[in-house]
C-alpha positions as CSV (number, residue, x, y, z in Angstrom):
1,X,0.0,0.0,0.0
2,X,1.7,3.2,-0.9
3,X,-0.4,5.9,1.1
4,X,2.0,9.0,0.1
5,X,5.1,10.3,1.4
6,X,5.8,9.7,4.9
7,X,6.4,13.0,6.5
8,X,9.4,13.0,8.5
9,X,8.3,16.1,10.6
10,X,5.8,13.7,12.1
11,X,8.6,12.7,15.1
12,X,8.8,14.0,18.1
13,X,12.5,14.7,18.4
14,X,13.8,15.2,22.1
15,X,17.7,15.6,20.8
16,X,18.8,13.8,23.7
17,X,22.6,13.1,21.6
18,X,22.3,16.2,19.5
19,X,22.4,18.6,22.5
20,X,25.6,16.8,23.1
21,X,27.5,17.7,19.8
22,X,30.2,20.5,19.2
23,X,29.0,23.2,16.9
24,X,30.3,21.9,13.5
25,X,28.0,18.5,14.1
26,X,25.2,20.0,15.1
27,X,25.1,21.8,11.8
28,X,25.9,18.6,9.6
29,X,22.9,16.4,11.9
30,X,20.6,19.8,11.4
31,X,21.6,19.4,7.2
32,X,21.0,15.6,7.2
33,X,17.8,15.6,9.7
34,X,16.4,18.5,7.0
35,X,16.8,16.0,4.4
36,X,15.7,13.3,5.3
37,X,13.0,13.1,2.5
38,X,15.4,14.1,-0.1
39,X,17.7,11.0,1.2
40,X,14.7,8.2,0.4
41,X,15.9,8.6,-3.3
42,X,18.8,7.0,-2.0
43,X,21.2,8.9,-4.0
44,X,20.7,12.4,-2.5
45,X,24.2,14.8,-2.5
46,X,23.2,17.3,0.8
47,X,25.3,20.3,-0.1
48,X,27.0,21.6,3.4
49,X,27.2,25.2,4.4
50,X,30.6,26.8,4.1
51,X,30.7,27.4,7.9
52,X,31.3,23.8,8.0
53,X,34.8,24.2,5.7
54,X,36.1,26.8,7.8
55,X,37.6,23.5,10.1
56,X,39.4,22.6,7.1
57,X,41.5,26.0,7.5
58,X,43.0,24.8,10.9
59,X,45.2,22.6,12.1
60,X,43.9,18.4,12.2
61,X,41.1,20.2,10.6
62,X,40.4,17.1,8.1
63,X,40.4,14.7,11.2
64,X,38.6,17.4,13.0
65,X,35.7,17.5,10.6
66,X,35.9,13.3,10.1
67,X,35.3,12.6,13.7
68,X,32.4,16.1,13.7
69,X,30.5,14.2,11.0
70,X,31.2,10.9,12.4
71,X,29.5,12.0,15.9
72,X,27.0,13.9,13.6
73,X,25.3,10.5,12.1
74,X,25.4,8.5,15.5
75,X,23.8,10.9,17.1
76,X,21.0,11.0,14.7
77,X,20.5,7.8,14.4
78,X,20.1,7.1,18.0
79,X,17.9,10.2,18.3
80,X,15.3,9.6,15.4
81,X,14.7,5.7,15.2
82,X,12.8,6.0,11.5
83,X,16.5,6.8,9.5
84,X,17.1,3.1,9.6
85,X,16.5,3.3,5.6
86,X,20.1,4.6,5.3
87,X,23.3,2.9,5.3
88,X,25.5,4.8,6.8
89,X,28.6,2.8,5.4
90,X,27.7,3.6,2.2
91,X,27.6,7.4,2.6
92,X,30.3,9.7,2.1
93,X,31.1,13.3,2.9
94,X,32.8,14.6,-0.4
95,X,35.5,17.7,0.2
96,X,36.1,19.5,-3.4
97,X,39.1,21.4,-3.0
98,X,39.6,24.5,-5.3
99,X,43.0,26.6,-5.4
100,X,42.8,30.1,-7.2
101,X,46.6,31.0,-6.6
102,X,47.1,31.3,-3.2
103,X,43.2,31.3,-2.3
104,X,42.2,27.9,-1.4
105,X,38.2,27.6,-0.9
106,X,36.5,24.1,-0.1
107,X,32.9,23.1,-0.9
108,X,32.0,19.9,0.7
109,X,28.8,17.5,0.4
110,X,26.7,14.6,1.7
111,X,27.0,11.8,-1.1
112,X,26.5,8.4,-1.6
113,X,29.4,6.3,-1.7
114,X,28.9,4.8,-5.4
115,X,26.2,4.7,-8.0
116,X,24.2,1.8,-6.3
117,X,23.1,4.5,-3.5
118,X,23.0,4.6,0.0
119,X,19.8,2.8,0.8
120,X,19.6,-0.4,3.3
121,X,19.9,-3.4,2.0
122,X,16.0,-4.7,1.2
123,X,15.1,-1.3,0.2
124,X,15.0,-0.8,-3.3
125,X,14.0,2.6,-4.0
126,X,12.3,5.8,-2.9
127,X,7.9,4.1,-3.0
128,X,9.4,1.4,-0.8
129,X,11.0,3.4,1.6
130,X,7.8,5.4,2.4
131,X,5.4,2.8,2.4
132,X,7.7,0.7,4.8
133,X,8.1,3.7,7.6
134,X,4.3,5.0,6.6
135,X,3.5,0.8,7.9
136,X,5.4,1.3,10.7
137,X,3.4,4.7,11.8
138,X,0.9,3.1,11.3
139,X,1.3,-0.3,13.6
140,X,2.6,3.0,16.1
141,X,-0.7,4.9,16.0
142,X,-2.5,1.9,16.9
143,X,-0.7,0.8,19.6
144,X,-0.6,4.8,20.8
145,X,-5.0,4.8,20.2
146,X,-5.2,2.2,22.9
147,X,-2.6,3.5,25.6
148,X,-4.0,5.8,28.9
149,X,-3.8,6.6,32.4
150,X,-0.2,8.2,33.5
151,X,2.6,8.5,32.0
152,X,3.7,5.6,34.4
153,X,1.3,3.5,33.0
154,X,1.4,4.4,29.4
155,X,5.2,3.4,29.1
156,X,4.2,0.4,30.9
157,X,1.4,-0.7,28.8
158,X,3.6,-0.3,25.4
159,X,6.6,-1.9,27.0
160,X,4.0,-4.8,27.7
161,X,3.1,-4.6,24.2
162,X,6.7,-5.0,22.9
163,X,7.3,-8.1,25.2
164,X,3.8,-9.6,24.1
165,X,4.1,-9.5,20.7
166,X,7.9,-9.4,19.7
167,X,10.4,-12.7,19.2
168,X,13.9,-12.3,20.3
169,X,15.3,-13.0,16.8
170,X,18.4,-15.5,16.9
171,X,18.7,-15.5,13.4
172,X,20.7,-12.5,12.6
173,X,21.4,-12.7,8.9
174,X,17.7,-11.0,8.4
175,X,17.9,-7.8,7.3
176,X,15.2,-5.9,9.4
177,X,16.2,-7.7,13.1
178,X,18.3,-4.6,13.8
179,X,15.4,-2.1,13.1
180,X,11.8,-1.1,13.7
181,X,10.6,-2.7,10.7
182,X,11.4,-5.9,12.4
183,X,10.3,-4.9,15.6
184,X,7.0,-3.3,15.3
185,X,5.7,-5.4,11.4
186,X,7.7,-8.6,11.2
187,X,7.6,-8.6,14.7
188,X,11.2,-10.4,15.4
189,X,14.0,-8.2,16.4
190,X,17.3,-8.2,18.5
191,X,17.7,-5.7,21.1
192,X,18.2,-3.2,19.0
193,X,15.0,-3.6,17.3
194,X,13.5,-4.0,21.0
195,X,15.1,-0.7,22.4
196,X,14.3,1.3,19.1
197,X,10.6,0.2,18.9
198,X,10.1,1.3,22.4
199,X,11.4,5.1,22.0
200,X,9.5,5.5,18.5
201,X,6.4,4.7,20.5
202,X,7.2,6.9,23.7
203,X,8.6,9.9,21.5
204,X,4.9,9.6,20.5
205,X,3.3,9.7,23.5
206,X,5.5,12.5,24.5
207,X,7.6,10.7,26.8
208,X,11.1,11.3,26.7
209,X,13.1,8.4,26.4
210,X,16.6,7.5,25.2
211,X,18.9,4.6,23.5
212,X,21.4,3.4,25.5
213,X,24.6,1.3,23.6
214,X,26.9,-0.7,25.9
215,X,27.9,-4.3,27.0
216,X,25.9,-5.6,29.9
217,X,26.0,-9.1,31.7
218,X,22.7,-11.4,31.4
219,X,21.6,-13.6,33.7
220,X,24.1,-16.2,32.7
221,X,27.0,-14.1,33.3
222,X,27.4,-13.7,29.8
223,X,28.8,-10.3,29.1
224,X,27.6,-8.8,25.4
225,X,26.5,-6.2,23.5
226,X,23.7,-4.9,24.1
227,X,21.1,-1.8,23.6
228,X,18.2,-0.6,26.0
229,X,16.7,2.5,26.9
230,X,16.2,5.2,29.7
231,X,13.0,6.8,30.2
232,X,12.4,10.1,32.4
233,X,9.6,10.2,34.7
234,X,8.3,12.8,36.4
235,X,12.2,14.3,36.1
236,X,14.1,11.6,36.8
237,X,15.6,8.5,34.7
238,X,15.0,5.3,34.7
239,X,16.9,2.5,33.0
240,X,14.3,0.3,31.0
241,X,15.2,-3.4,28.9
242,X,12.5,-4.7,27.0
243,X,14.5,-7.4,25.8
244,X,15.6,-9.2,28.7
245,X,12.0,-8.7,30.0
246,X,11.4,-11.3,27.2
247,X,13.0,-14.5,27.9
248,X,13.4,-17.1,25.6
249,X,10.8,-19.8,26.8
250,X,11.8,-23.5,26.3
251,X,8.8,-25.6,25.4
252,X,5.2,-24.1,26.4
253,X,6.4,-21.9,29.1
254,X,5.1,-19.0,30.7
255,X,6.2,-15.7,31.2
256,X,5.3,-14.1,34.3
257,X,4.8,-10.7,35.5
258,X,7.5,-10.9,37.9
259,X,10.1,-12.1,35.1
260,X,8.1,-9.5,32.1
261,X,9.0,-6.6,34.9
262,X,12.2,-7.3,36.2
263,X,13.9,-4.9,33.8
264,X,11.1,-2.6,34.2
C-alpha cells in the first residue's frame, strides 16, 4: 500500500545526543535531519554550508571535521529511530578542494558512496521506503489509540506490548532484526530492534526516552553487547530493557509478571 510520502516532521524529536555535539556536528545532523525526504531517493548529495569548511583551514582540521561528521550520524540515528533506511557505510562526505593561486576555498557534500546508493539493503528505491516507515506509523498509532492513564502506565502498557508480541530474533542474517521494521511489522528483532521500537512509540506519547549502547551481563553471566533505553519520569531517569523482559521460553512456558518486569 503506498499511502503517500511519509512526512518526517511527524517525530517527536527530544535531541537527547544532539544537545551533546560541538558546533560543526550539530550543523551537519541539522543538514542531514532536513533531508531526510530528499535522502529516500537513495542517491541524494546534501550540499554543506561553508561554515562547515572553515575547520578545514585549521590545524587536524580534516580529522577534526571526520570525527564532527562521524559523531553527527550516530547521534542521529540514536535520536530519530525512522533513519534506519540509510546505510551509513555507504555514505560519504565529499571535500572538493579549489586553489585560485594562493586562495584555497573548499565546498563539501553529503554523497552516496557509489552509484548503487546509499539505501539499506532490502530497500530498493524511494515508493518502498515510504510505504515501509508509513507501515510502521501506522502499527505506532494503533498501539498509541489504545494507551492511557499516566505516563507511568502508558510506558508500561507499550513496554508490555513490545514483550507480548515481539520474538527475540536469533537468526541475525535478516535484514530488518536490527530495526523497527522488524520490531514493530515482522515482529522479530534483537535488542536493537526492542530498544528502538520502544522510543518510537514513547517519543509519541510525548515521553522522553533515550537509547542506551553498551555491553551488559545477562543472567548467565554472559557479558555482550547490548542496547536498552532510559526513560524520564516525572524528572528523573529510569533504565528500562525490553528485551531481557522477554526470555526465551523452552517448550510451552510461561512468562510471568515478575520475570516481564524485572527490567522494568
Amino acid at each position: 500500500n503506498y499511502s503517500g510520502e511519509y512526512n518526517f516532521n511527524i517525530i517527536v524529536n527530544n535531541k537527547y545526543y544532539y544537545n551533546q555535539l560541538d558546533d560543526i556536528a550539530k550543523i551537519i545532523y541539522d543538514s542531514i535531519e532536513d533531508n531526510l525526504a530528499n535522502m529516500t531517493s537513495g542517491n541524494y548529495e546534501i550540499k554543506l554550508s561553508s561554515q562547515i569548511s572553515n575547520i578545514l583551514y585549521e590545524t587536524n582540521g580534516e580529522q577534526q571535521l571526520d570525527s564532527s561528521f562521524q559523531s553527527a550520524w550516530d547521534a542521529l540515528m540514536l535520536d530519530r529511530t525512522d533513519t534506519f533506511f540509510i546505510d551509513v557505510t555507504k555514505v560519504n562526505l565529499k571535500i572538493k578542494k579549489t586553489t585560485h593561486g594562493s586562495k584555497v576555498t573548499y565546498a563539501l557534500s553529503i554523497s552516496p558512496e557509489n552509484s548503487s546508493g546509499y539505501l539499506a539493503n532490502g530497500l530498493d528505491n524511494k515508493k518502498m521506503v515510504h510505504t515501509t516507515l508509513n507501515e510502521i506509523k501506522a502499527q505506532r498509532d494503533s498501539i498509541i489509540n489504545r494507551i492511557n492513564g499516566t505516563d507511568y502506565n502508558k510506558i508500561l502498557q507499550i513496554h508490555d506490548w513490545i514483550v507480548d508480541n515481539l520474538e527475540y530474533e536469533k537468526n541475525v542474517t535478516n535484514n530488518n532484526v536490527y530495526n523497527l521494521y522488524g520490531a514493530l511489522i515482522e515482529k522479530s528483532a534483537v535488542c536493537e530492534g526492542y530498544a528502538e521500537a520502544l522510543k518510537y512509540i514513547l517519543d509519541e506519547a510525548g515521553i522522553p526516552c533515550v537509547l542506551v549502547s553498551g555491553t551488559a551481563t545477562n543472567s548467565e553471566e554472559t557479558t555482550e553487547r547490548h542496547e536498552w533505553n532510559y526513560v524520564q519520569l516525572y524528572g528523573k531517569w529510569y533504565a528500562v530493557d525490553s528485551t531481557w523482559d522477554d526470555p526465551i521460553i523452552k517448550g510451552m512456558g510461561y512468562v510471568s509478571n515478575s520475570v516481564k518486569h524485572r527490567y522494568f
